[in-house]
C-alpha positions in Angstrom: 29.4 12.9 -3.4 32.1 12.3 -0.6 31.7 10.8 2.7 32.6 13.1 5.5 35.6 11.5 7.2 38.1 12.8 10.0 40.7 11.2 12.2 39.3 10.8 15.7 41.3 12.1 18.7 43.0 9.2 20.9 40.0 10.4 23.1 37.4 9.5 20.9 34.1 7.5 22.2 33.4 4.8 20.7 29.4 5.5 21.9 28.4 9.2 20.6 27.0 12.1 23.1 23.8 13.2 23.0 24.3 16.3 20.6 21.3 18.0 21.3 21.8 17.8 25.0 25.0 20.2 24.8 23.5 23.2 24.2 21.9 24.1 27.9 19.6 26.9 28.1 20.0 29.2 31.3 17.0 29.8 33.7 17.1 33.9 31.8 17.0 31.7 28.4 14.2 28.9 29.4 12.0 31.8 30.5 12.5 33.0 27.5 11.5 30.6 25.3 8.5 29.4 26.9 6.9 33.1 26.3 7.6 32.6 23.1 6.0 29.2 22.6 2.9 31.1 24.3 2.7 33.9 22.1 2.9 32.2 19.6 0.3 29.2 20.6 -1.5 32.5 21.5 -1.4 34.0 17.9 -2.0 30.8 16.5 -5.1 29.7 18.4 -6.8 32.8 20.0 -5.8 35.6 17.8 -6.6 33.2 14.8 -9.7 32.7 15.7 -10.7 36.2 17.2 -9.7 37.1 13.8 -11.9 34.6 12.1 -15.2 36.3 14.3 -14.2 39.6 13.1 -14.5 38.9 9.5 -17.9 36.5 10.0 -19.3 39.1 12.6 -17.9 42.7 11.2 -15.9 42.6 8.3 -18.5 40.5 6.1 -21.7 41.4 6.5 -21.0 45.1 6.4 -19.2 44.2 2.4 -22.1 42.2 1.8 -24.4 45.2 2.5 -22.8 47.0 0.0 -23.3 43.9 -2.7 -19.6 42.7 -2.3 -19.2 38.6 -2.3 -16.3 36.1 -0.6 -16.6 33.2 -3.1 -12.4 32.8 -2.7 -9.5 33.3 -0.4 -8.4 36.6 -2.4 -11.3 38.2 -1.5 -11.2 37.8 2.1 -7.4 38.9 1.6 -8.8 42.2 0.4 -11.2 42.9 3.0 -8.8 42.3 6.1 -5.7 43.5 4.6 -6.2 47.1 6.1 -8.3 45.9 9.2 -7.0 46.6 12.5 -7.5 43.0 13.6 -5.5 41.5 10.7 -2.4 43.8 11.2 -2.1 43.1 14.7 -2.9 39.5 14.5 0.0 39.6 11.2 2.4 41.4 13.3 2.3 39.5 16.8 2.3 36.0 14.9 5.1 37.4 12.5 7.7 38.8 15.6 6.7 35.5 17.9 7.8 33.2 15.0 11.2 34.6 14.3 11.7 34.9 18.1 11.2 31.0 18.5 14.4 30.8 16.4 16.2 33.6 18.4 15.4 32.1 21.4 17.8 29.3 21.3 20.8 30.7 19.4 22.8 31.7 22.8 22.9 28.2 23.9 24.0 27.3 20.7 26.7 29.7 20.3 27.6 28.5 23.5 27.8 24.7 22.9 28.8 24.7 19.4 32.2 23.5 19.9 31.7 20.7 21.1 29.0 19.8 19.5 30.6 20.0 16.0 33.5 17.7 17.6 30.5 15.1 18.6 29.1 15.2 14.9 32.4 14.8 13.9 33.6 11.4 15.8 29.7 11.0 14.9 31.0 11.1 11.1 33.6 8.6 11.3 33.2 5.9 14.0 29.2 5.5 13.5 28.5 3.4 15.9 25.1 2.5 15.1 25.9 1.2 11.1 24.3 4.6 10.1 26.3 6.8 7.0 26.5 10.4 6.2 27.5 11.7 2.4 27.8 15.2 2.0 28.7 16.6 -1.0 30.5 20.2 -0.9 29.8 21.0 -4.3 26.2 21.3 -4.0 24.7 24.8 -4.7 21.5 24.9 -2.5 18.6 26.2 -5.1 18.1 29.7 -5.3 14.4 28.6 -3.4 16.3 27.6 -0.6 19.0 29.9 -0.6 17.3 33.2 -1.3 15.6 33.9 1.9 15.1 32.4 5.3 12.7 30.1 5.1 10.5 29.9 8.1 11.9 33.4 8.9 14.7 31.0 10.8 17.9 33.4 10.7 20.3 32.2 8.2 18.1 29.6 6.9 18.6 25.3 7.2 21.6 25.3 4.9 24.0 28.0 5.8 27.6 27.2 7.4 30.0 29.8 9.4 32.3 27.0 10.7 34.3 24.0 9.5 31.8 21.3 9.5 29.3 23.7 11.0 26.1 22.4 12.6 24.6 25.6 14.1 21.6 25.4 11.8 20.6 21.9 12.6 20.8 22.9 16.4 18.7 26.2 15.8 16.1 24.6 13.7 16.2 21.6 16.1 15.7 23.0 19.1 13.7 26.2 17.6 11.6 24.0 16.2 10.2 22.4 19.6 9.8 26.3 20.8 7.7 26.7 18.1 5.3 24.2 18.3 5.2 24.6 22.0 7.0 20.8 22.7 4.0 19.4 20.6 5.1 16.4 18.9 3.7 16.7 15.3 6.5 18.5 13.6 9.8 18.2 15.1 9.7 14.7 16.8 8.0 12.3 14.9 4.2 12.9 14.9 3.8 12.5 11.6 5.4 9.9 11.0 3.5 7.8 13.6 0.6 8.7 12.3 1.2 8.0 8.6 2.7 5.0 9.6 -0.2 3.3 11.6 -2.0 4.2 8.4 0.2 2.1 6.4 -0.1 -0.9 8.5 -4.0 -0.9 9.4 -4.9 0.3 5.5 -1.5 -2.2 4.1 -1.1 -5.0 6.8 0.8 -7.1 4.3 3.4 -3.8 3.4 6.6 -4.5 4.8 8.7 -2.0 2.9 12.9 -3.5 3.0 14.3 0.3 2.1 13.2 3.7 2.8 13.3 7.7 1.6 12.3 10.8 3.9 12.7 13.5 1.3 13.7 17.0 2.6 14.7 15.0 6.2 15.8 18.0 7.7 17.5 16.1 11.0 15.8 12.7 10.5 13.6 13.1 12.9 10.8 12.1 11.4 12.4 8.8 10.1 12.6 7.2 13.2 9.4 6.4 14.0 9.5 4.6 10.4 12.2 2.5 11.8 10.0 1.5 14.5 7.0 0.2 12.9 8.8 -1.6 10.3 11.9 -3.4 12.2 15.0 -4.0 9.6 13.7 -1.4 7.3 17.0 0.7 5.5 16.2 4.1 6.4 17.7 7.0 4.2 17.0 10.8 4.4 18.3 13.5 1.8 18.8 17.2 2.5 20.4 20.2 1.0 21.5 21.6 4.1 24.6 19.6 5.6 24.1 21.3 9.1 21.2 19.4 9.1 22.3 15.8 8.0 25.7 16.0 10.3 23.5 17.2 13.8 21.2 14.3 12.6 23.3 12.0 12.2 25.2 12.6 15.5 21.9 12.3 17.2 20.9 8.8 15.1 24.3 7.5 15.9 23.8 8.6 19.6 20.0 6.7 19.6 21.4 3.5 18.0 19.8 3.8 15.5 21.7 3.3 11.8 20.1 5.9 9.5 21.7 6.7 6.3 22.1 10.5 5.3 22.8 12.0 1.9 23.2 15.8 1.2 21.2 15.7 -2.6 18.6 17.8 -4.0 15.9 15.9 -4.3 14.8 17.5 -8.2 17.6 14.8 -9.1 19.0 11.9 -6.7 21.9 9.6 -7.1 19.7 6.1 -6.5 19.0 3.9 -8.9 15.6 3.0 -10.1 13.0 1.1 -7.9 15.2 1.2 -5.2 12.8 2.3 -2.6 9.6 0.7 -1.5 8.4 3.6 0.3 9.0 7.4 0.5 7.6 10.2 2.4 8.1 13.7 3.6 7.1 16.1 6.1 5.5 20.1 5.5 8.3 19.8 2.4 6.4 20.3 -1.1 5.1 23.9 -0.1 8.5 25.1 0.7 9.5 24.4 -3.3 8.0 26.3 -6.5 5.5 24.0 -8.0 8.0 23.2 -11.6 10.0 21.9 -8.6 7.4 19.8 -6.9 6.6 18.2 -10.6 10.5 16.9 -10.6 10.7 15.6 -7.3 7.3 13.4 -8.0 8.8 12.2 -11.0 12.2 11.2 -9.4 9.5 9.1 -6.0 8.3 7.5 -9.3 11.1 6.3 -10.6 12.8 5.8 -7.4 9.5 3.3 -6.1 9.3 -0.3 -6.6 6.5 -2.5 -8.0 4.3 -2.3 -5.1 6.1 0.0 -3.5 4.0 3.4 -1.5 4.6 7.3 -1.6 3.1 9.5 1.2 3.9 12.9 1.6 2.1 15.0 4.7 1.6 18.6 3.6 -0.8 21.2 3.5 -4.3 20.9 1.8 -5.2 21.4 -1.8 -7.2 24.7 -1.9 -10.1 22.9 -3.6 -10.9 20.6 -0.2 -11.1 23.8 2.0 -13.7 26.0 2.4 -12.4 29.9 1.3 -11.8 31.2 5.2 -9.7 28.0 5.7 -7.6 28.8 2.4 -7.3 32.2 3.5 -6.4 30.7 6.8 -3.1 28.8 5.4 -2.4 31.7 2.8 -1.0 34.1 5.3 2.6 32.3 5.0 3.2 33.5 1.7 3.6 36.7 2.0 4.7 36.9 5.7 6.9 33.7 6.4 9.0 33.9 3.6 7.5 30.9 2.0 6.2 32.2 -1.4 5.6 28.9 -3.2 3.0 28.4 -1.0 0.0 29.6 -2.2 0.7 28.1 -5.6 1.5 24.9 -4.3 -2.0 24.8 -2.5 -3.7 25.5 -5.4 -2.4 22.6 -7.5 -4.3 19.2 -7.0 -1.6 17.2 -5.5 -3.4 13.1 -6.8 -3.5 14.7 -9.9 -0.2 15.9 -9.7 0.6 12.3 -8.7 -1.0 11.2 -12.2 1.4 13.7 -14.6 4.4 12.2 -12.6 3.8 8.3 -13.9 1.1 6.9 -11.0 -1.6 4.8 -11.6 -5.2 7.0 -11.0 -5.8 3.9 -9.1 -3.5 4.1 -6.5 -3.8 7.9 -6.3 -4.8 9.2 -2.7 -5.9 12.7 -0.5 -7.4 12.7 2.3 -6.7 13.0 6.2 -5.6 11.2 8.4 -6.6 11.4 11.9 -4.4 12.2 14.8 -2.7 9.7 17.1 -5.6 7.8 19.3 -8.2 8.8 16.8 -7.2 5.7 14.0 -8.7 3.2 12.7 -11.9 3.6 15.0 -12.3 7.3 14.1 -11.0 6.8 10.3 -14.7 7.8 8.6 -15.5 10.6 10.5 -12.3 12.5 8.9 -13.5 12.3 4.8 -13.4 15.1 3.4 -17.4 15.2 3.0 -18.3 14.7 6.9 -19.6 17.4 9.1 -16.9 18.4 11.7 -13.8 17.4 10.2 -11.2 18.9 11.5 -8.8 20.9 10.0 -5.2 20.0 9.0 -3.5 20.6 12.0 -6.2 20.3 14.8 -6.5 16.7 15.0 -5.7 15.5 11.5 -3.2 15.4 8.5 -3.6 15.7 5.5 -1.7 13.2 3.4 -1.5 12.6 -0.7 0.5 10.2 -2.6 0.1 7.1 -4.8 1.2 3.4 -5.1 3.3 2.0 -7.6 1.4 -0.6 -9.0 
């Protein structure tokens, strides 16, 4: 493990750039992008659930008629593979997600320049007490490195320049096209939410250190930093595009986060040295074996008291069989194909194999932001209306070392 370092020029600031706002999109560009937010919001949220109707209303009682029965996920899968509805609904969602990505890549192109020269004066003055180790003898797993995840064009980890943070910019700002500038992925949602949890549900937790696993550009640490002033924040990463555009932007906030390019099936810290870690949609992108390591290294790597809470997608078992089929569609058509499997594991019990306490075992979701503590009952898994993951609540599992 080495810590990036480079002479700065006489020029250097001795306050860091705004990274992300280098790489301007023209008028042609901005138009752009913003259809693609809507088709894809479109597919998402219409064409989802027009496809929905035409399985409840068509599809299913006609199969039904002829003594066929949708107890599972697979079964819908079979009956809608070769419908009309489904290809269309596949193939619009499919093009408007990898254009997201596509989107942005001129302005990157563009800016990238300078923007590798801010995340390297980032690198070696950090400003803001933050640290970046990368470690160029890392071999990014072959589930990482075998496809592009996300169908994001050369995936998080790939570099084509010296110090090279294209990919941090592209999933950065792609990101925020994707989700239509909503906040939950890319800028911290989660975190705020999983957060206030923590301090209504543990008002006495003040955790001193901290782990985002899979931290992409730390985004998503931030808000941890927030709520619990003073806390140590680190966030590990295969892909150093990621941890060097991150950083520079950390470094530009003020804010001193501590990056470290490690896989997180093995990490460098010592034992107990963290008293909480989390992660964002970051299990279901790793085969399950994996996801069994990297529990067993938060265990190991949590203090007495200390909390895991990862956000992901729910367990198959707490959805009903549309809603499994629902999530299942990003196996086979956004190059994620650990996800079904993940889903079908039982992620507290999971929990349990890696060392935790039943006890302090947890699944359940978490309502959105404004919804918490008043609305906290209404979101159990039992109660009529919940919503799903994703429209107004997270779901969340984990455990506490007690």
């Amino acid at each position: 493990m080495t810590i990036q370092t480079r002479v700065p020029g006489a020029n250097a600031p001795q306050t860091i750039p705004d990274i992300e706002a280098l790489a301007v999109a023209t008028q042609d560009e901005l138009g752009r992008q913003r259809f693609c937010s809507a088709l894809r919001r479109h597919a998402i949220q219409e064409m989802a659930g027009a496809l929905e109707r035409d399985f409840t209303d068509r599809v299913r009682p006609a199969a039904e008629a002829k003594g066929e029965s949708f107890t599972d996920w697979r079964a819908i899968d079979r009956a809608m593979e070769g419908e009309a509805s489904y290809r269309f609904y596949s193939s619009v969602r499919y093009n408007a997600q990898e254009m997201c990505f596509l989107s942005v890549q001129p302005q990157v192109e563009r800016a990238l320049p300078a923007m590798i020269d801010v995340a390297r004066d980032a690198a070696v003055l950090s400003p803001a007490g933050g640290s970046l180790r990368l470690d160029p003898a890392l071999v990014a797993p072959r589930y990482v490195d075998a496809l592009d995840v996300h169908l994001m064009p050369g995936c998080f980890h790939n570099e084509y320049a010296e110090d090279d943070v294209a990919q941090g910019a592209v999933a950065s700002l792609g990101s925020r096209v994707f989700t239509a500038n909503q906040s939950h992925r890319s800028w911290g949602g989660v975190a705020r939410v999983i957060s206030r949890w923590l301090k209504t549900e543990h008002p006495g937790f003040m955790p001193k250190r901290m782990l985002d696993i899979g931290t992409s550009s730390g985004k998503n640490l931030l808000p941890y930093v927030q709520a619990f002033p003073g806390v140590e924040a680190h966030g590990v990463d295969v892909a150093a595009p990621l941890l060097r555009y991150g950083h520079a932007l950390a470094e530009h906030e003020g804010v001193p986060l501590h990056f470290s390019q490690q896989n997180a099936e093995a990490l460098d810290f010592p034992d107990g040295h963290f008293d909480l870690i989390v992660s964002s949609f970051f299990f279901h992108e790793i085969p399950v074996k994996a996801s069994h390591r990297v529990l067993a290294e938060c265990r190991r790597l949590l203090a007495p008291g200390g909390i895991m809470v990862h956000q992901e997608l729910p367990s198959s078992h707490l959805v009903d069989a549309y809603e499994d089929y629902f999530w299942n569609w990003d196996t086979l058509n956004n190059n994620e194909p650990a996800y079904t499997a993940w889903r079908a594991e039982d992620h507290a019990a999971m929990c349990v194999t890696a060392g935790f306490d039943p006890a302090g075992t947890f699944a359940l979701i978490l309502p959105d932001l404004g919804a918490y503590p008043d609305r906290g009952v209404a979101f159990a898994w039992d109660e009529p209306g919940r919503p799903m993951h994703g429209r107004g609540g997270w779901y969340v599992f984990g455990g506490r070392a007690l």
